[in-house]
C-alpha positions in Angstrom: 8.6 26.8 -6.4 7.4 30.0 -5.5 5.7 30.4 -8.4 3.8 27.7 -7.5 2.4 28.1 -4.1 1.4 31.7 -6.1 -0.3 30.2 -8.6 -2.5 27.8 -6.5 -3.1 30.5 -3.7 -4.8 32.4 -7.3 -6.7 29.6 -8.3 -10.2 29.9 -6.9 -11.2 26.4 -4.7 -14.7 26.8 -4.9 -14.8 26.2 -9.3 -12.9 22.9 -8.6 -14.0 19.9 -7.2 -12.7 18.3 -3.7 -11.1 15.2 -5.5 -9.0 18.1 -8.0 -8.0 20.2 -5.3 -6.7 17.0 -3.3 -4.7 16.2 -6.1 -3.7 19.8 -6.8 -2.2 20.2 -2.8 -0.2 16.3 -3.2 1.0 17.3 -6.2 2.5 20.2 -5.2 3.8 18.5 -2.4 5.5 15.8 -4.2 7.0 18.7 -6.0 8.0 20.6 -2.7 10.0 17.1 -1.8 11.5 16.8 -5.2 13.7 20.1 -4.6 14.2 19.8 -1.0 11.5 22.0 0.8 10.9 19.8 3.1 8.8 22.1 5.5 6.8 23.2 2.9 6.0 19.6 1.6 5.1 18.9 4.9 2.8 21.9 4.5 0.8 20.7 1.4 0.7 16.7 3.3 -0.7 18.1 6.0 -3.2 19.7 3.9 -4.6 17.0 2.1 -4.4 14.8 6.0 -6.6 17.1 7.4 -9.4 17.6 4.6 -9.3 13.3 3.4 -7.9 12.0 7.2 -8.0 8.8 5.2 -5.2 9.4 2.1 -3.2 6.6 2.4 -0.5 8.9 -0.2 -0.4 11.8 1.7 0.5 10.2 4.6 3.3 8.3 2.9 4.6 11.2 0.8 4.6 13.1 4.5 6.7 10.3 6.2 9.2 10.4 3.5 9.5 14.1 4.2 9.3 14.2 7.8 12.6 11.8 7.2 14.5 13.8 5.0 14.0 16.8 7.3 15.6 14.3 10.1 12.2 14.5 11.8 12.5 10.3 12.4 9.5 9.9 15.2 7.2 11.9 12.7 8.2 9.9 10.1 7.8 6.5 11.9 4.6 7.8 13.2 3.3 8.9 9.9 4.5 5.6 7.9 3.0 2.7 11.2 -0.5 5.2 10.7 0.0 4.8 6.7 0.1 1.3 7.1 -2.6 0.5 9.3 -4.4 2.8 7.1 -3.5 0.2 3.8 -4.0 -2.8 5.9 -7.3 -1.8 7.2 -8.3 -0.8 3.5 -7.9 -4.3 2.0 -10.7 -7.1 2.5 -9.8 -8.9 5.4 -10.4 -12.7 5.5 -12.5 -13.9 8.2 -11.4 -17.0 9.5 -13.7 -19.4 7.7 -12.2 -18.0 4.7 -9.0 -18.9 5.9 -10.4 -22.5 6.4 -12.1 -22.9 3.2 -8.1 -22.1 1.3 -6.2 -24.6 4.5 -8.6 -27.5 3.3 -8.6 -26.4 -0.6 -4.6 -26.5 -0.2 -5.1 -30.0 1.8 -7.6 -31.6 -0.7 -5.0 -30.8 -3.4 -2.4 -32.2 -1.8 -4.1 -35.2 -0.9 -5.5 -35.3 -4.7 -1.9 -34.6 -6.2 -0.1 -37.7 -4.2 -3.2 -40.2 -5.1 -2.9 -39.6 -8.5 1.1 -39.6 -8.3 1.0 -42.9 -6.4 -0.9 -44.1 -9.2 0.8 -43.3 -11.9 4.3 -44.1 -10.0 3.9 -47.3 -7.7 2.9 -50.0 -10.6 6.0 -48.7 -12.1 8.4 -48.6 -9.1 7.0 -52.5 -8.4 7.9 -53.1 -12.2 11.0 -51.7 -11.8 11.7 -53.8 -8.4 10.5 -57.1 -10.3 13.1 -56.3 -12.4 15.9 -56.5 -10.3 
């Protein structure tokens, strides 16, 4: 792994984009986990955490090594910010949209036993003639 951290402390930041250079520091992180260097994984996290304070990853991968280096309030910490993070990035429904599904489900319903009463009851009163 040392050849690694070498290899990217060479490689000159300023000919690569933001986005590749994120990628370049998770990567290496996920790497650092893979074989156990916990610390240094933390290291690379932290690194893509403080340039994109948003990367839902990064804080995930962190978490998960924050918990194998028995770091546990870190790696609750990091995992409860890693979910408000994903639930805040998803479209929230407001509550009229929450409305418009209730009475969608309810018209269904309500269309579903019409047409089932329909189609049943004359042959439930057959049935009971029958008898």
């Amino acid at each position: 792994m040392h050849w690694l951290r070498e290899l990217l402390n060479a490689l000159n930041e300023e000919s690569f984009s933001s986005n590749q250079i994120e990628k370049v520091h998770l990567l290496r992180g996920q790497l650092e986990l893979e074989y156990g260097l916990h610390a240094q994984a933390i290291e690379s996290f932290s690194t893509v955490i403080a340039k994109h304070p948003q990367h839902l990853e990064a804080y995930f991968e962190r978490a998960a090594a924050y918990f194998e280096s028995g770091h546990f309030e870190k790696a609750i910490e990091d995992f409860l910010h890693y979910d408000s993070l994903s639930m805040s990035s998803e479209t929230k429904l407001t509550y009229t949209d929450i409305t418009a599904i209730g009475l969608g489900i309810a018209k269904g319903i309500i269309k579903g036993t019409t047409e089932g009463c329909v189609d049943y009851i004359p042959e439930i009163l057959h049935s009971c003639f029958g008898l």
